[in-house]
C-alpha positions in Angstrom: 0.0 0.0 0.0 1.6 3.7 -0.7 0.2 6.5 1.0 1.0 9.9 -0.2 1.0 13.3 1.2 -2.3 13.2 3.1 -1.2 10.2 4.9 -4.3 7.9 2.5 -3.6 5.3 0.1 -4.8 7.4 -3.2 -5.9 4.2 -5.4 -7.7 3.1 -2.2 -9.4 6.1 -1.1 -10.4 7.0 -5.2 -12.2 3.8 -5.2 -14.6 4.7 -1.7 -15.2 7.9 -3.7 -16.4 6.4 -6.9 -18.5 4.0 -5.1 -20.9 7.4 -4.2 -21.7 8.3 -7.7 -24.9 7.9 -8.9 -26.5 7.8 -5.1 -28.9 10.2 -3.9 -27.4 13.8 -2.8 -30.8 15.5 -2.4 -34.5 14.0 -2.3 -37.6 15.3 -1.5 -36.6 19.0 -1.6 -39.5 21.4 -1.8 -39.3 25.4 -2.4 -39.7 27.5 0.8 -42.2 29.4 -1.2 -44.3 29.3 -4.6 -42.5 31.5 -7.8 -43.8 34.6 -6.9 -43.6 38.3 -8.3 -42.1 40.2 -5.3 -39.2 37.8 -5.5 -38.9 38.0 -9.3 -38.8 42.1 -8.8 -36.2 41.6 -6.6 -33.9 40.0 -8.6 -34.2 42.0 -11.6 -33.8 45.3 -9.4 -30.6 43.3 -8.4 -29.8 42.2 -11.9 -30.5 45.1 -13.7 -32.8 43.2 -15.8 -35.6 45.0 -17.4 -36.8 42.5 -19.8 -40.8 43.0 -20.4 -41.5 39.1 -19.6 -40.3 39.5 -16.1 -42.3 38.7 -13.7 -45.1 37.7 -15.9 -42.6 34.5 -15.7 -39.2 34.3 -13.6 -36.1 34.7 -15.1 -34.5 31.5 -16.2 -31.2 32.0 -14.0 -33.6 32.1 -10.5 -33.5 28.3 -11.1 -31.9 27.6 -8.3 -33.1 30.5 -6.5 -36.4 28.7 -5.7 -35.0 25.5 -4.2 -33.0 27.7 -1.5 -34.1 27.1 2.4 -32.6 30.8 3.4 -30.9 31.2 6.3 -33.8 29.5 8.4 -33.6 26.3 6.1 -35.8 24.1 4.8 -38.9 24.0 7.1 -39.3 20.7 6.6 -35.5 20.0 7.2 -32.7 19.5 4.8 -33.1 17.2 2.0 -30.0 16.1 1.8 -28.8 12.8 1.6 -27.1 10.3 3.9 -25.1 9.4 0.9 -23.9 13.2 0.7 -23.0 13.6 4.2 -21.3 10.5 3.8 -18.9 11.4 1.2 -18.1 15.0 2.1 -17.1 13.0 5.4 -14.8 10.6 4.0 -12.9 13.5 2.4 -12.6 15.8 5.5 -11.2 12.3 7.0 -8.7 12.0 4.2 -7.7 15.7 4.9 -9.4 17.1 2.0 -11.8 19.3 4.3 -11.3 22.6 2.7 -14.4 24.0 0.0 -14.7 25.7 -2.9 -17.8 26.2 -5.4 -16.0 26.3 -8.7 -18.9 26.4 -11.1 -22.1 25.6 -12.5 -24.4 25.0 -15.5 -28.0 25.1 -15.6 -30.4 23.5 -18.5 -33.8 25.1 -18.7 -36.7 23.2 -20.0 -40.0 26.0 -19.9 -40.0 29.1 -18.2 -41.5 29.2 -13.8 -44.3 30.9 -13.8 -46.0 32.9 -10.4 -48.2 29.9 -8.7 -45.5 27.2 -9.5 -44.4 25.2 -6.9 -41.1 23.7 -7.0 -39.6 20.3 -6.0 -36.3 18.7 -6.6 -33.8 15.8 -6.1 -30.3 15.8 -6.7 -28.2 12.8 -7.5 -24.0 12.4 -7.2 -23.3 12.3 -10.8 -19.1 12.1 -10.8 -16.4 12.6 -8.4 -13.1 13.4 -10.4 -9.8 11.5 -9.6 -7.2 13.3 -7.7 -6.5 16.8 -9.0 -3.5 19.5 -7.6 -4.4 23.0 -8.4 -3.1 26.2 -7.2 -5.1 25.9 -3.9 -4.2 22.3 -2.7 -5.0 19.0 -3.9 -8.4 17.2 -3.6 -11.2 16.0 -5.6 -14.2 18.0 -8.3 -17.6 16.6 -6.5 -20.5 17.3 -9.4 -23.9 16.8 -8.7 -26.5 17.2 -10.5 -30.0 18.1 -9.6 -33.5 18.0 -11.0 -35.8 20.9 -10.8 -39.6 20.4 -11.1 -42.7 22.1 -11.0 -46.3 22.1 -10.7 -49.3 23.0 -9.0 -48.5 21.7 -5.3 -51.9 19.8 -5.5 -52.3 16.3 -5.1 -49.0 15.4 -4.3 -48.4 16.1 -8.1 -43.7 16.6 -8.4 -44.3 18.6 -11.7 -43.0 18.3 -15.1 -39.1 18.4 -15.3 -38.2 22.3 -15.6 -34.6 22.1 -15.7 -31.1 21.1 -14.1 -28.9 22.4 -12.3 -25.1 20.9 -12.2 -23.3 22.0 -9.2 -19.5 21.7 -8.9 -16.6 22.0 -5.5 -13.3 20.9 -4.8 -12.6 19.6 -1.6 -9.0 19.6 -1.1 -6.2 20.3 1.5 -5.2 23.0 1.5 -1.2 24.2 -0.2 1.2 24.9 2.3 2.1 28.6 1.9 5.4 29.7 1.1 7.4 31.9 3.9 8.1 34.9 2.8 8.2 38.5 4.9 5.0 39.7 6.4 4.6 43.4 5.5 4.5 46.0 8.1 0.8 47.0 8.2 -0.5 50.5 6.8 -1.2 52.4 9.9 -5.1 53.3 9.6 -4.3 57.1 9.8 -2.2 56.8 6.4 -3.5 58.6 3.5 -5.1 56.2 1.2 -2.5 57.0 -1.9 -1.9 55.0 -4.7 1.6 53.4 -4.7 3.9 55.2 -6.8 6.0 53.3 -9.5 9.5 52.0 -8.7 12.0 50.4 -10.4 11.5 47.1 -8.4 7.5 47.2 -7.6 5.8 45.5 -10.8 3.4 47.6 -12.8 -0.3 48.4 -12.6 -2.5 45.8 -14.7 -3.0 47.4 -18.4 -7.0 47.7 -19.3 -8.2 45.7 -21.6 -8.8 48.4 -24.6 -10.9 47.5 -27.4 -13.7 48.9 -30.0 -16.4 49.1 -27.4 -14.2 51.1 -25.0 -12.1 52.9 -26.9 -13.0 56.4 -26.6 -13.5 56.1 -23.1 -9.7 55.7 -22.8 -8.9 58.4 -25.7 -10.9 60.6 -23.0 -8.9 60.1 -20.1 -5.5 60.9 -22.2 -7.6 64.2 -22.6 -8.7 64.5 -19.2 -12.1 63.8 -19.7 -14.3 61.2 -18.1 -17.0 60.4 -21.3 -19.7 58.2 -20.3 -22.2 57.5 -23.3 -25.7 58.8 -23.7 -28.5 56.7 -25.7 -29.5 59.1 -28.8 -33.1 57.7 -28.9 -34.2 57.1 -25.1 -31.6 59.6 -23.5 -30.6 57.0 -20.9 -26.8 57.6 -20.1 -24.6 54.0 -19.8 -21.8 53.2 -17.9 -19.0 51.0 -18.8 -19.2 51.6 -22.4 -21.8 49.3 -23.9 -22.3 48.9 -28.0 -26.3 49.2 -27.2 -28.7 50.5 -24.7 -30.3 48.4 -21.9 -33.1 49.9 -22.0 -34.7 50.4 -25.5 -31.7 48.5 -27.7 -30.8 50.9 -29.7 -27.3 51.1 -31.0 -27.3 55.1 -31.2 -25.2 57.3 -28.8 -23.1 60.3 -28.2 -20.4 60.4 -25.8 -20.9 63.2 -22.9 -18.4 64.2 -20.7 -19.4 63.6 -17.2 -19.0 66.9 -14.5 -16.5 64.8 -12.0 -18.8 65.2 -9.0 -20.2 62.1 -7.4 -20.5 60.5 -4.2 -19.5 56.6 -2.8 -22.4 54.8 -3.3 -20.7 51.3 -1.6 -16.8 50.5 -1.3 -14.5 48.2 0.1 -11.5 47.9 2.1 -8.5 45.5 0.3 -6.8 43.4 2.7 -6.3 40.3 1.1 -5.2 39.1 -1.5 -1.8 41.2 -1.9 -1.1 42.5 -5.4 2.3 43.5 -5.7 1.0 46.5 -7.7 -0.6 48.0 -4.4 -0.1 48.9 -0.9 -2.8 47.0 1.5 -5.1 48.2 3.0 -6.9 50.8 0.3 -10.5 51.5 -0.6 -12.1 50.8 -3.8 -15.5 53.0 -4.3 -18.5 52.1 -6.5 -18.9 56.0 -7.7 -22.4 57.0 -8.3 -21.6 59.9 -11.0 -24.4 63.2 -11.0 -24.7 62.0 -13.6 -26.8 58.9 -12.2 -24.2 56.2 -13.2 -21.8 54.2 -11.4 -18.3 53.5 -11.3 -15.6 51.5 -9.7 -12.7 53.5 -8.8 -10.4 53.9 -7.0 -10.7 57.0 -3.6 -8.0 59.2 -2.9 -7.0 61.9 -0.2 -8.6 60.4 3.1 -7.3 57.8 5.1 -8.9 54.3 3.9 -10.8 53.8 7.2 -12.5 57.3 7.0 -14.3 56.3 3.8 -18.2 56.7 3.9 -21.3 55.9 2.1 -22.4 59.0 0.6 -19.0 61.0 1.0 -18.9 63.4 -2.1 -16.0 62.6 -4.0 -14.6 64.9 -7.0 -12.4 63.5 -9.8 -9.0 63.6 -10.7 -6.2 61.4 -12.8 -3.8 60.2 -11.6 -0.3 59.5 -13.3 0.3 55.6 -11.9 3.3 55.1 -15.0 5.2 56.4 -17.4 1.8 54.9 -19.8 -0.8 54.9 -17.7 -3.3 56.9 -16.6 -6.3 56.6 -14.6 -9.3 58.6 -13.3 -9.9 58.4 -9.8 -12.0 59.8 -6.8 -10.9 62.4 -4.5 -12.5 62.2 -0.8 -13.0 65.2 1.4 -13.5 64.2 5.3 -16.7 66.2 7.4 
């Protein structure tokens, strides 16, 4: 028998593992609540989804949204299996107890309407052999459940509505490399952008292309040019080819006063980028103009940043090639 770096016999424990797919992960499941309109306005307010159908029916990518107990759970209880539990066990005991949702992929079959009742069941479809990736090394766990839907009447599960693959890794974590802690910011410290040195890498380059083009010819002038639809007026932020709202493909660019105020932000910790000094804020800008932004804030200390602090722009010179527009701060 050889056992590796987790201390298991690999070919052994792979074997366990397999012996799960195809068993029960979820059965019996039932929505906390019928498809409903307030929860379908919701989402689009959320979303930013305008679409005319909505909520006459839900949009497609609730899916999963209607088979969700909440924080409260499932009144009924979970309907998750033994099975489940059973394998998500066997990896914690194998070391691999660290989780990560990596993706998923939903099939829809008709749209949920307001009045359906959802009910679903999930089975283990595949657990992956041993895989290393940047985070440690453990195993892809996919299941796969079955969405239904009907009148709640009868005991009637619905026609099949659609599916929803769900994918983690459970792994062990990497061991982390020793290296020099950084002495922390001191909260009082401006929140600056690092300047350039000959040994600090450079800033990220933006992705320029046909869409956004002019917004970057504007900044080399100065100007921060958000785009205005020609036929419903409605001014767009990041440059869009077409309008959200009516479709239409015709707009001017206008340049935007520079006054605004943080609408939300966030203090960076962690993860370092070698580009930038920990901790600074990041600001989503709401522009006069009624747009938003993500930017960077400038000229108050990164803990003084507030939601609804007017901001005013500037540019600021981060290289000898780039330039970006960013939010100054002024403290009450």
């Amino acid at each position: 028998m050889t056992r590796d770096e987790l201390g298991v016999d690999p070919d052994e424990l792979y074997g366990r593992l397999k012996a799960y797919e195809g068993r029960t992960a979820a059965s019996g499941g039932t929505g906390r609540d019928p498809v409903n309109e307030p929860m379908i306005r919701h989402w689009c307010e959320a979303m930013g989804d305008t679409n005319p159908a909505y909520p006459g029916i839900a949009p497609p990518t609730m899916l999963q949204a209607w088979t969700m107990g909440g924080l409260a759970g499932h009144p009924g209880g979970s309907a998750r299996s033994e099975a489940y539990d059973e394998l998500l066990a066997l990896l914690d005991d194998a070391g691999c107890a660290s989780v990560v949702a990596t993706d998923c992929e939903q099939e829809y079959l008709r749209p949920l309407r307001p009045g359906d009742q959802v009910t679903f069941d999930a089975v283990i479809e595949s657990v992956s052999p041993r895989k290393t990736t940047k985070l440690g090394t453990g195993y892809f766990v996919t299941t796969r459940m079955n969405v239904r839907a009907g009148d709640g009447e009868d005991g009637d599960g619905g026609e099949l509505v659609g599916t929803h693959r769900f994918r983690i890794l459970k792994y062990a974590p990497a061991r982390p490399k020793t290296k020099a802690k950084p002495e922390p910011k001191p909260a009082s410290e401006t929140n600056r952008e690092p300047e350039p040195t000959a040994d600090r890498p450079r800033r990220p380059r933006p992705v320029i292309n046909r869409d956004n083009a002019g917004f970057w010819e504007g900044v080399a002038r100065h100007q921060l040019l958000i785009q205005r639809c020609l036929d419903c007026g409605a001014p767009r932020f990041p440059w869009l080819p077409g309008c959200g709202g009516c479709g239409s493909q015709r707009w001017e660019a206008v340049e935007a006063s520079g006054a605004g105020t943080v609408f939300s932000y966030v203090v960076m910790h962690h993860p370092p980028f070698p580009a930038f000094d920990p901790p600074y804020a990041v600001g989503l800008i709401e522009l006069a103009e009624g747009v938003r932004m993500v930017s960077g804030i400038t000229g108050v200390p990164y803990d003084k940043v507030r939601i609804g602090m007017p901001v005013e722009l500037e540019f600021l010179r981060v290289d000898e090639e780039l330039e970006l527009p960013v939010f100054r701060g002024a403290e009450a």
